[in-house]
C-alpha angles and dihedrals in degrees: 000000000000109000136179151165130244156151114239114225121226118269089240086055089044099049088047083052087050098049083047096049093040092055081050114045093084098056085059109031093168097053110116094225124192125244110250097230086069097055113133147139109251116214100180123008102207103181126206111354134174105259085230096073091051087093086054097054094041082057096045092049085046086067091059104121127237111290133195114244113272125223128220138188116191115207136133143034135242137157129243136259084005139308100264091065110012126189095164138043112207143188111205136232134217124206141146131254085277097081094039088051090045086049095052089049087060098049082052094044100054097029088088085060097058092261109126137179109235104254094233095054127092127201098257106170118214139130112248112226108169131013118206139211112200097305129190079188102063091073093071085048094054083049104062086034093071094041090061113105110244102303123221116177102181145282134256137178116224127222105162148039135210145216118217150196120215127201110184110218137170091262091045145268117329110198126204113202104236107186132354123225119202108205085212081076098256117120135218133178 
């Protein structure tokens, strides 16, 4: 199965997101776009892994120690991995070290269990919107992009991270939410 960690955004983040996505979609129709109840900030993509070591991740996230709320702001767009050649549309997301530092825990926490963090990549938190094949069409989107006034989509403090499952399908990924963490320490599944 496909896990992976993550952080869920706030349905009034998530409906500004929408709106935004919505007045956009027809200046990139060939962008694949996500479906806003998926949004997330992802902490630790783990990739295909035997059902059978779920138990043990969800014991290993379980060891993460307490942790303080985080707070988040979500504004902005950018393209990964750039805007000359995007593959990605973005919001960002603003945070402080404390979700850099969360992110990093659970790359400890799951490293004894064969799961690494690729040694060239650096935690960058952001919420992925579109993903894009080569485009004539993203252009037009960059365009209207930069003609959009600042754009702020909501805050949230988090209190809590997830395990999921994801299931790739034509119409997108569909995720199922595993196991729940409290960073106050308590535990749900």
């Amino acid at each position: 199965m496909r896990l992976f960690v993550a952080i869920e955004i706030p349905e009034n983040v998530c409906s500004a997101l929408g709106a935004l996505m919505k007045s956009l979609r027809d200046t990139c129709r060939d962008a694949r776009w996500v479906r806003i109840a998926g949004l997330h900030v992802t902490l630790k993509f783990i990739g295909e892994t035997p059902s059978e070591k779920v138990d043990e991740i969800k014991a290993a996230l379980r060891n993460i120690p307490p942790r303080v709320p985080i707070a988040m702001n979500f504004g902005g767009l950018g393209f990964f991995p750039n805007a000359r050649r995007p593959r990605v549309l973005w919001a960002g997301v603003e945070a402080g070290s404390d979700l850099a530092a969360l992110a990093a825990a659970v790359d400890a926490a799951l490293n004894p269990h064969g799961i690494q963090q690729p040694v060239d990549r650096r935690f960058t938190p952001h919420l992925t919107l579109a993903r894009f094949k080569d485009s004539p069409k993203v252009q037009a989107l960059q365009a209207a992009i930069e003609k959009a006034d600042p754009i702020e989509f909501g805050s949230t403090t988090a209190t809590e991270f997830h395990l999921y499952r994801s299931v790739l399908k034509p119409g997108g990924a569909e995720y199922t939410r595993l196991a729940t963490f409290s960073f106050s320490g308590s535990k749900s599944e």
